[in-house]
MIDOSE-1310 file (N, C-alpha, C; in nm, 2 decimals, decimal comma, always signed):
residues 87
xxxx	+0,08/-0,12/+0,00/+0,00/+0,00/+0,00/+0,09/+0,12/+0,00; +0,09/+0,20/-0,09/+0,13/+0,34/-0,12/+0,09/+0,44/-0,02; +0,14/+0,56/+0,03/+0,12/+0,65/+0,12/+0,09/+0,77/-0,03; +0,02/+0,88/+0,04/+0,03/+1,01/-0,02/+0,09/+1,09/+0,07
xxxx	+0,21/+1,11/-0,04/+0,32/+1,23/+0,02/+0,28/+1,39/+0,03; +0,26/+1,47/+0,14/+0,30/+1,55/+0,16/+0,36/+1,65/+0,22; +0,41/+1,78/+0,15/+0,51/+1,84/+0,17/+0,46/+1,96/+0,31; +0,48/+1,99/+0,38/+0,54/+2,11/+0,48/+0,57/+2,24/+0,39
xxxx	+0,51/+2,35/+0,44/+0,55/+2,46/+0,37/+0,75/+2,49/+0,39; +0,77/+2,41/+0,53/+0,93/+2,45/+0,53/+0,99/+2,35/+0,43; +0,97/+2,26/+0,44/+1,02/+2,14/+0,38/+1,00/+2,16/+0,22; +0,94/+2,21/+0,20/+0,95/+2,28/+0,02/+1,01/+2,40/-0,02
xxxx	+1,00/+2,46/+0,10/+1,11/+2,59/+0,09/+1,28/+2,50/+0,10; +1,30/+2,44/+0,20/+1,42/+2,38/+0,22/+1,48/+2,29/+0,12; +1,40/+2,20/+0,00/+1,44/+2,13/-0,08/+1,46/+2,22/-0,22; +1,37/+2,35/-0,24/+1,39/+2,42/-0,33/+1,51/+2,51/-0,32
xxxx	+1,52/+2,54/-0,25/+1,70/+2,60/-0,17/+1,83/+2,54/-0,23; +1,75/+2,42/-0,25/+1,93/+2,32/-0,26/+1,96/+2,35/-0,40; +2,10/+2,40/-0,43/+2,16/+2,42/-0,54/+2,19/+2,28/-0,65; +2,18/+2,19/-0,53/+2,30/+2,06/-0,62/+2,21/+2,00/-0,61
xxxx	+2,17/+2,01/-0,80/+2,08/+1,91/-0,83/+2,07/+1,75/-0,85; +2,19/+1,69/-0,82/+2,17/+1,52/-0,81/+2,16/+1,52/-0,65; +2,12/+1,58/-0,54/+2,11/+1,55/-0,41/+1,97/+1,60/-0,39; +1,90/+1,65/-0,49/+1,78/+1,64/-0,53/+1,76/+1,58/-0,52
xxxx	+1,79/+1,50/-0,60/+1,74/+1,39/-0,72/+1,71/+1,27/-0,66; +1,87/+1,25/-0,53/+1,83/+1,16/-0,42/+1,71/+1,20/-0,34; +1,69/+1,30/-0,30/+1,57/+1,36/-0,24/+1,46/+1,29/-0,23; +1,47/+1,31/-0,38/+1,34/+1,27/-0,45/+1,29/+1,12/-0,45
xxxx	+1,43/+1,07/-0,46/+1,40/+0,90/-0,47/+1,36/+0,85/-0,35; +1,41/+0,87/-0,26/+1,44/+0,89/-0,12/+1,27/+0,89/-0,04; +1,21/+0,97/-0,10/+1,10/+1,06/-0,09/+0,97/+0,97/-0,10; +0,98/+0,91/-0,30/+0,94/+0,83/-0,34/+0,91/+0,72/-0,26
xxxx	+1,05/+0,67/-0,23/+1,05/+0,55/-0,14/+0,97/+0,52/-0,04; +0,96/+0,64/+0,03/+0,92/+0,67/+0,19/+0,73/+0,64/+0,19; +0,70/+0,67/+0,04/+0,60/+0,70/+0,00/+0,50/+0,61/+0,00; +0,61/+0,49/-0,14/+0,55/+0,35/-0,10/+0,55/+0,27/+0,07
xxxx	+0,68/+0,28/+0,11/+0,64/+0,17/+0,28/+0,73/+0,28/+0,34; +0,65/+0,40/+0,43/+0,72/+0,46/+0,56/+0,82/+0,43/+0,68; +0,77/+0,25/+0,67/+0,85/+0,16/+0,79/+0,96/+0,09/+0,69; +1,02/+0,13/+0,55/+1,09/-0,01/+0,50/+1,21/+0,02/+0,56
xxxx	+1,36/-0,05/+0,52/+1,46/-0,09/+0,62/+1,55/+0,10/+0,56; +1,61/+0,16/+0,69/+1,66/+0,27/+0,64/+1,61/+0,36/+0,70; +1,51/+0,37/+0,77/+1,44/+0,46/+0,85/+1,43/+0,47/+0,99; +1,47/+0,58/+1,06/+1,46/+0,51/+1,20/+1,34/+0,64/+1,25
xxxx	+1,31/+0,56/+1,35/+1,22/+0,67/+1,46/+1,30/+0,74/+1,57; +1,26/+0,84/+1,51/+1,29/+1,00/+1,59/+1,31/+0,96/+1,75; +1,45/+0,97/+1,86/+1,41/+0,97/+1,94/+1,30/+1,07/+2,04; +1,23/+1,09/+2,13/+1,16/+1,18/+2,17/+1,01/+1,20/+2,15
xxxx	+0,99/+1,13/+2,01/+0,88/+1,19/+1,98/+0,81/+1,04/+1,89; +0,69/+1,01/+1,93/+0,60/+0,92/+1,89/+0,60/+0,84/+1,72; +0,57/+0,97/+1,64/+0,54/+0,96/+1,52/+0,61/+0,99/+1,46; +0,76/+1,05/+1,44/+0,82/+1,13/+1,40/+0,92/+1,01/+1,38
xxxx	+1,00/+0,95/+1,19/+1,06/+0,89/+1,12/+1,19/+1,00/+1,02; +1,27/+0,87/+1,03/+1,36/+1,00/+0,98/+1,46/+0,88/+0,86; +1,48/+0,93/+0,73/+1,56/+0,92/+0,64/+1,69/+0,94/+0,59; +1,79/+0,87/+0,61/+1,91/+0,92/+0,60/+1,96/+0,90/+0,40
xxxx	+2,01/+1,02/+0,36/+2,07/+1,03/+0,21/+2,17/+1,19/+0,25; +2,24/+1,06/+0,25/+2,39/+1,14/+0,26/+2,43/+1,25/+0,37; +2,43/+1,35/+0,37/+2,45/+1,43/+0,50/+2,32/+1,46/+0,51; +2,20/+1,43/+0,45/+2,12/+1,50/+0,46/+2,03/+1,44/+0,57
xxxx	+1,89/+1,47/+0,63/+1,79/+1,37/+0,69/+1,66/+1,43/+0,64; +1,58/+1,37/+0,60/+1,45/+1,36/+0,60/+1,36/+1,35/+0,71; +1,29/+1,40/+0,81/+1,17/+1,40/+0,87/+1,06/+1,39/+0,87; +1,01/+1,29/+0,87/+0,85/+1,26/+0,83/+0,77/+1,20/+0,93
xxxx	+0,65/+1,23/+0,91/+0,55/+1,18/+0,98/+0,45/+1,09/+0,91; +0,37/+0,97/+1,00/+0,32/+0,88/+0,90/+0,18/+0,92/+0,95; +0,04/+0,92/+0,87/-0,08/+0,90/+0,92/-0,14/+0,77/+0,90; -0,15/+0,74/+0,93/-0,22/+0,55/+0,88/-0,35/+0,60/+0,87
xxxx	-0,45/+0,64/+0,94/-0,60/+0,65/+0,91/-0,58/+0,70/+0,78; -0,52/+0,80/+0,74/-0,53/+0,88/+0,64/-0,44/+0,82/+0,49; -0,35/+0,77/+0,55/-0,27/+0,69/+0,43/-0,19/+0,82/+0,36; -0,08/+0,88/+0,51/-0,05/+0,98/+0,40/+0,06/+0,99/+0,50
xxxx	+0,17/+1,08/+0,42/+0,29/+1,07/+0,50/+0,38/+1,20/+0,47; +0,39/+1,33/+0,58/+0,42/+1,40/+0,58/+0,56/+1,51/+0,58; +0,60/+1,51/+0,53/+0,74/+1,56/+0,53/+0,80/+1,69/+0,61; +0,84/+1,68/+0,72/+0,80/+1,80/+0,81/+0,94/+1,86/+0,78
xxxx	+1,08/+1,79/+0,73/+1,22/+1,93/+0,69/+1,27/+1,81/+0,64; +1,33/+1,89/+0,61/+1,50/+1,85/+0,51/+1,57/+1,91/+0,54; +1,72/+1,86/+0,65/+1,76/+1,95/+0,66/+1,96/+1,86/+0,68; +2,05/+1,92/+0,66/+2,21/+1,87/+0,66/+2,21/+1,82/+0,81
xxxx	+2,24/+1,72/+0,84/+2,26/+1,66/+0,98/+2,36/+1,75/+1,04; +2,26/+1,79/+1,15/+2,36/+1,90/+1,29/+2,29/+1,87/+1,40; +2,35/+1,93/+1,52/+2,26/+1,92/+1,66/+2,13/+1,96/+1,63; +2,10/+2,06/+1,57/+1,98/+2,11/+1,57/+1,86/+2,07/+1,47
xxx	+1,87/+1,96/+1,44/+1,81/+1,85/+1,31/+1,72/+1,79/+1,37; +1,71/+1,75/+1,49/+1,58/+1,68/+1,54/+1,53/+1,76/+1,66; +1,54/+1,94/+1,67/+1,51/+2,03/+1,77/+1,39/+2,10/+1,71
């Protein structure tokens, strides 16, 4: 079962930012992925917080949230792994 991906107003500001278009591109696939199965192997859960999954491609991390009633899966940032990445 497929998720419907959506974007965060920061999280589309944040991925349109990025200059280097093949880290996009991972983004994107990345993204894809998350889309079809939220839980597949490569994702871990946010410590702290319930719902909150995270995607590693390259320095980067993906944050997302999953709805299951809704069948939809939220992209809350994109942002270069630093302390302040899961604050």
């Amino acid at each position: 079962m497929s998720y419907e991906v959506i974007f965060s107003p920061k999280s589309r500001k944040q991925i349109k930012a990025l200059r280097d278009e093949k880290l996009k591109m991972k983004l994107k696939e990345a993204i894809v992925e998350i889309g079809m199965d939220p839980w597949h192997r490569g994702t871990i859960k946010v410590e702290k917080y319930d719902n909150i999954r995270r995607k590693r491609v390259g320095r980067y991390r993906i944050l997302y949230m999953v709805d299951k009633e809704n069948n939809e899966v939220l992209i809350v940032k994109v942002e270069k792994r630093s302390e302040t990445t899961y604050k």
